[in-house]
N, C-alpha and C positions, 0 to 999 in steps of 0.2 A: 473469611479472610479479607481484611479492606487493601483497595491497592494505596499503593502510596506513589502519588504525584510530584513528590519533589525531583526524583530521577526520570529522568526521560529515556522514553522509549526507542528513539533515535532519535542520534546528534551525528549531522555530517558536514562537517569543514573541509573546504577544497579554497585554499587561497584566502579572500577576502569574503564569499559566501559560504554563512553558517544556519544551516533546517534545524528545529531544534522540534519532535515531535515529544507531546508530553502526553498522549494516549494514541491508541491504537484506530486511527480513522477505519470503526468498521464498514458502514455505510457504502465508502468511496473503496474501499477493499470488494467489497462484492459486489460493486457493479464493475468495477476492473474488470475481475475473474469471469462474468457472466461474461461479459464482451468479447474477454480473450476465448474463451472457451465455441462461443457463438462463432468466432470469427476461423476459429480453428478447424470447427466443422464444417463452415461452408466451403472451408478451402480445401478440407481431406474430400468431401462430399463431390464435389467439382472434379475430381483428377480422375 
């Protein structure tokens, strides 16, 4: 199944700034999630 790039994946308008994503940043998605997750346990780990 090909995807098709015309429709974007997110589009968020607030006022006069408009994001317009036309694929799914996976890359910057999993080191997000790594981070948050990493960050999560040294905080539950800690208490």
């Amino acid at each position: 199944m090909a995807t098709d790039y015309s429709t974007p994946v997110l589009d968020i308008r607030c006022g006069g700034f408009r994001m317009t994503l036309q694929r799914v940043p996976v890359r910057l998605l999993t080191g997000l999630v790594t981070l948050g997750v990493s960050a999560l346990t040294a905080w539950l780990t800690t208490r």
